[in-house]
N, C-alpha and C positions, 0 to 999 in steps of 0.2 A: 645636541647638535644645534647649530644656529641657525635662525630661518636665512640666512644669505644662502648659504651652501647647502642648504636643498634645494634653494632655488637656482642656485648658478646648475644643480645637477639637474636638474627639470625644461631647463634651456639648453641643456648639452643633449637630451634624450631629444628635444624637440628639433636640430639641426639632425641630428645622427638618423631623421624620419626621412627628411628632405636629401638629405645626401645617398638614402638607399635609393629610392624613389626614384633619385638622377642617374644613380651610377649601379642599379640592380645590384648594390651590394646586401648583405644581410647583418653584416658587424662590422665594428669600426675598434680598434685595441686603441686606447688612448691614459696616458697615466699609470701603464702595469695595470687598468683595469677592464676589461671585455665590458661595450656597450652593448646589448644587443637591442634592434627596432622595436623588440615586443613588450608590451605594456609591462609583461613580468618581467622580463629581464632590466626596463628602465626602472622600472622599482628598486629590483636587486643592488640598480649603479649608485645608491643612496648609502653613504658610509651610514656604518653604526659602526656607536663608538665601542671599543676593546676596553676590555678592564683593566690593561697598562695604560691608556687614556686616563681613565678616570682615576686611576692610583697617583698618576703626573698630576691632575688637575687636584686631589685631596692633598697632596704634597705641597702644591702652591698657595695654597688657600692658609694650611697652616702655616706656613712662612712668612707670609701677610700678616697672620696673627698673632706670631710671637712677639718681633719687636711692638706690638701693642701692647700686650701682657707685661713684658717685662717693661716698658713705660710705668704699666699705670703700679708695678710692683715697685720701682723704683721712687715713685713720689710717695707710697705709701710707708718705704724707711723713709726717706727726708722728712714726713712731717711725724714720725716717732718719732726720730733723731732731734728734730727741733723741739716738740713739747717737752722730751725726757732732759734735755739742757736745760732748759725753763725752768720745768716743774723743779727737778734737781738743783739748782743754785737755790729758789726759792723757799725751796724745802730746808737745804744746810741752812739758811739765813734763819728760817724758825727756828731753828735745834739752835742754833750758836746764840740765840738772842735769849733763852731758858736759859739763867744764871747754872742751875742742873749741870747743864753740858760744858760751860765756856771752857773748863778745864780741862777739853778730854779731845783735846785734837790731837793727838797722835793715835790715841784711841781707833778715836771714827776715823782715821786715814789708813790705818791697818786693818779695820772691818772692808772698808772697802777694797782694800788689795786682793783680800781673801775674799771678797765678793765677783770680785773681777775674772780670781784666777779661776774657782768654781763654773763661771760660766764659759770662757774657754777651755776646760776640759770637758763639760758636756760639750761644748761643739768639735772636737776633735775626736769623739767619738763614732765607732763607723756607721750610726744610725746616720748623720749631721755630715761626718767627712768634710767640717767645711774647710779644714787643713789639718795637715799632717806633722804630728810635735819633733819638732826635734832639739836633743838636749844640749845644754849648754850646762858649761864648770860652774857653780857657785860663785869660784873664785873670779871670775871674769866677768860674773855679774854686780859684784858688789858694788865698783864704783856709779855704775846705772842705777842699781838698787837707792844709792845714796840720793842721787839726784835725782830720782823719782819721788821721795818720799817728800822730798823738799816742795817736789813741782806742785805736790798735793795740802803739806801741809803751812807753809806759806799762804796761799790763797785763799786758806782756809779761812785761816787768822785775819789774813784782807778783810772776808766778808764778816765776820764777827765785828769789827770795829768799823767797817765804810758804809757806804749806803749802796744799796744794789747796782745803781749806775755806777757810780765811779767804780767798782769793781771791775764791772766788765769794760768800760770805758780803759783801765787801767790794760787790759789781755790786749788791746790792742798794740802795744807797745812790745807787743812777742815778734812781732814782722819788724820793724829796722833794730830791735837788739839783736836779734839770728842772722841777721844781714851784716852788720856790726862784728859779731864775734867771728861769722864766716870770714871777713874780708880779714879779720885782723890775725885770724891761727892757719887759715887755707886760702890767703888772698884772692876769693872768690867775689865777686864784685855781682850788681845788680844792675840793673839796665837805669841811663841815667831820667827818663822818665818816669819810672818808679822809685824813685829817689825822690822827686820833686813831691808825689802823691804821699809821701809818707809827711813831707815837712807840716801841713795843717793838722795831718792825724797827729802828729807829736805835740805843736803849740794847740791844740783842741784838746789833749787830754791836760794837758800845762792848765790850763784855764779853767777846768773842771776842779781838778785837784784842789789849786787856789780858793776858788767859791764855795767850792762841797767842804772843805774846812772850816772854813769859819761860823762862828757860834750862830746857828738858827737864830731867825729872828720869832719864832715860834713852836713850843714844844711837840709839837704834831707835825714838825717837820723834821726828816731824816738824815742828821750829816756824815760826815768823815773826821774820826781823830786823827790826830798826828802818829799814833800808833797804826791806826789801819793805813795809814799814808807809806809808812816806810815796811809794815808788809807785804804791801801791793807792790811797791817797787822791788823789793826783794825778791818777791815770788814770779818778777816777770823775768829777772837775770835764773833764777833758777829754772825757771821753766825753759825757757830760750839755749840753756848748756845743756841741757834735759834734751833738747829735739836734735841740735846737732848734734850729738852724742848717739839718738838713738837711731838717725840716720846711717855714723859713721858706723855704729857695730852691724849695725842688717849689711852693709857693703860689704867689714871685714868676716864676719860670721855666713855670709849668701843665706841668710833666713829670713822674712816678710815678716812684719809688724807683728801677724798674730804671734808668728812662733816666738819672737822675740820677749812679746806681751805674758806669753804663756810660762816662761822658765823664769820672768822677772818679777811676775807679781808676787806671788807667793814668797821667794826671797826677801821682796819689802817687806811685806807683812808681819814676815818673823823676826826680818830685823829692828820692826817698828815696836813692837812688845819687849825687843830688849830697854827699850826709853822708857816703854809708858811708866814705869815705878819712879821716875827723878820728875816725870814731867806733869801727867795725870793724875787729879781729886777724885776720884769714886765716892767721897762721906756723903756728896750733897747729891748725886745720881739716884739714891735711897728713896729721894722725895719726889724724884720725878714721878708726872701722869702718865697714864697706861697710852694717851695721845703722842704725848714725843716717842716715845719706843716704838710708837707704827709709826711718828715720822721716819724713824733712824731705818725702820724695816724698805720702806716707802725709798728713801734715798739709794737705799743699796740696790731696788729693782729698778731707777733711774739709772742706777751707774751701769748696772746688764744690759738696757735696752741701748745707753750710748754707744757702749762698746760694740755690740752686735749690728745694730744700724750703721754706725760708720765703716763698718765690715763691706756691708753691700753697699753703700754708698761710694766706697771708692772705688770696690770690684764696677760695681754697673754705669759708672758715669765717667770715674778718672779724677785725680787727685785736684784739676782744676776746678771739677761741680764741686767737689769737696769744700773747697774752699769760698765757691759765692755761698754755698748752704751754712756758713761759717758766717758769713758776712750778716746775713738772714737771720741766723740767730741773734744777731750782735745787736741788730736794729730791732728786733723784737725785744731782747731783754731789758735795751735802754730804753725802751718808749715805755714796758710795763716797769722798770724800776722808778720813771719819773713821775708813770701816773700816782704810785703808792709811797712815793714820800713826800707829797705834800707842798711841796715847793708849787708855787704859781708860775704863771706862765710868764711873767715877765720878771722870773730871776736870772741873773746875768748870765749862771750859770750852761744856759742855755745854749749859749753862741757858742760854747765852747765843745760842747755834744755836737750841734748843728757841722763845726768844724771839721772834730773829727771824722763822725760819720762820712763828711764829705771826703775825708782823706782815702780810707779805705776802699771807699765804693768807684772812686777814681782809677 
């Protein structure tokens, strides 16, 4: 109880004295509550509190504390979510950079499907409930299935021939391609201020591309060939038909990402191991270190922990935090791509980082 209101009650008993005194009464009913003059009774006029009180008051308190909780829960996916992108792209770039591997990207992009689907079916289990599966036809998945494998395997091939920056430098070109392909199949247009925010992200990644190609002026520095050039560009039109596409089937199907995520991966998977014999070397994986195979292990628990943190990250924040925690990454992984390839700080290439970044964050 608060000291005010024992004391506003101890002022009420001390009139209710004066007012018998004046007018020979003995009690006074005030509030639905009987004062009466006598020491014990003005005792009695002192609430105490009920245990519906303090049930109301433990109620409030935890209420108070949930939106804290699930705060400091929610920053603690965004910074899995960002280290297992990091870690994840840096990890592929060690695998793809062991001569061992360079041959086995269909491979590693159907381990990962089946990595993927594995961990959405442990969460859709009723221990987890983090959603409910529902099936979709094969046959209606294929063409996603397609453009999935490309969204993955593309990129892949980026990073094996580019330098880490301009990889990721290159995924920014996913926002005005999707913007592009919207206007031009669903004439859905974009607000013309973000039109204008896109134009230095585009001649910023223009400029990167430029400089990061051409022949280091030092073996210790990290460039871009003209193969990783056009499968980074590749991989941004597939990637960019890949999200309108998987927007357009959760609208026609009314199923969420996961469930979507859940009937498609696996489909890729197994449709990826129909390639691997025209496309994938196994002779020289024989020689690989017992190190790359926990990298391969290692990348595949990066790809669980993406998938699952973006889970809660869109549920607990909304597809817009999604998106600066996108941004977040982008500046992280270009600032660690620049540190570890060598390039100094007054390569040209810089302006053109400097640009883009400016583009998106706009």
């Amino acid at each position: 109880m608060a000291v005010s209101h024992v004391q506003a009650e101890a002022e009420k008993g001390r009139l209710l004295e004066e007012e018998e005194e004046e007018e020979g009464s003995s009690s006074e009913v005030s509030g639905g509550r009987t004062a009466v003059a006598s020491p014990t009774n003005r005792i009695a006029s002192i609430d105490i509190e009920s245990p519906d009180d303090v049930d109301v008051e433990k109620e409030a308190a935890s209420t108070q504390e949930r939106p804290q909780k699930n705060g400091t829960k929610l920053v603690i996916w965004i910074a899995i979510n960002t280290l297992a992108t990091i870690g994840i792209i840096f990890t592929n770039k060690a695998i793809f950079s062991d001569p061992s591997f360079q041959r086995c990207q269909v491979s590693f992009a159907s381990f990962h499907f089946f990595v993927t689907g594995l961990t959405l079916f442990v969460l859709s289990r009723p221990r987890f409930a983090m959603f409910i599966p529902e099936p979709v036809r094969i046959k209606t998945l294929l063409p996603l299935a397609i453009a999935m494998s490309l969204n993955v395997i593309l990129p892949n091939a980026s990073l094996q021939f580019s330098s880490v920056t301009f990889y990721q430098l290159a995924r920014i070109l996913l926002t005005p391609t999707v913007a592009l392909i919207n206007y031009i199949f669903y004439s859905t247009s974009i607000p013309r201020p973000a039109v204008y925010a896109l134009i230095p992200a585009c001649v910023g990644v223009g400029v990167v591309s430029y400089y990061d190609s051409k022949a280091p002026t030092s073996p210790n520095v990290k460039s871009t060939s003209f193969i990783g050039v056009v499968f980074a560009f590749s991989g941004v039109v597939a990637s960019s038909l890949y999200t309108v596409w998987v927007s357009s089937y959760q609208k026609s199907l009314k199923i969420n990402s996961m469930q979507l995520l859940y009937n498609q991966a696996p489909v890729g998977g197994v449709l990826l191991l129909y390639i691997v014999p025209w496309t994938d070397n196994f002779w020289s994986v024989n020689h690989a270190s017992i190190s790359k195979w926990m990298l391969i292990l290692l990348s595949g628990g990066f790809a669980s922990l993406i998938n699952l943190s973006q889970f809660f990250i869109i549920g607990g924040a909304g597809p817009v935090s999604s998106t600066v925690v996108g941004h977040l990454k982008t500046c992280a992984i270009v600032t660690l791509g620049w540190i570890t390839s060598g390039r100094s700080v007054g390569d040209k290439s810089i302006f053109g980082i400097l640009l883009a970044i400016a583009g998106i964050i706009a």
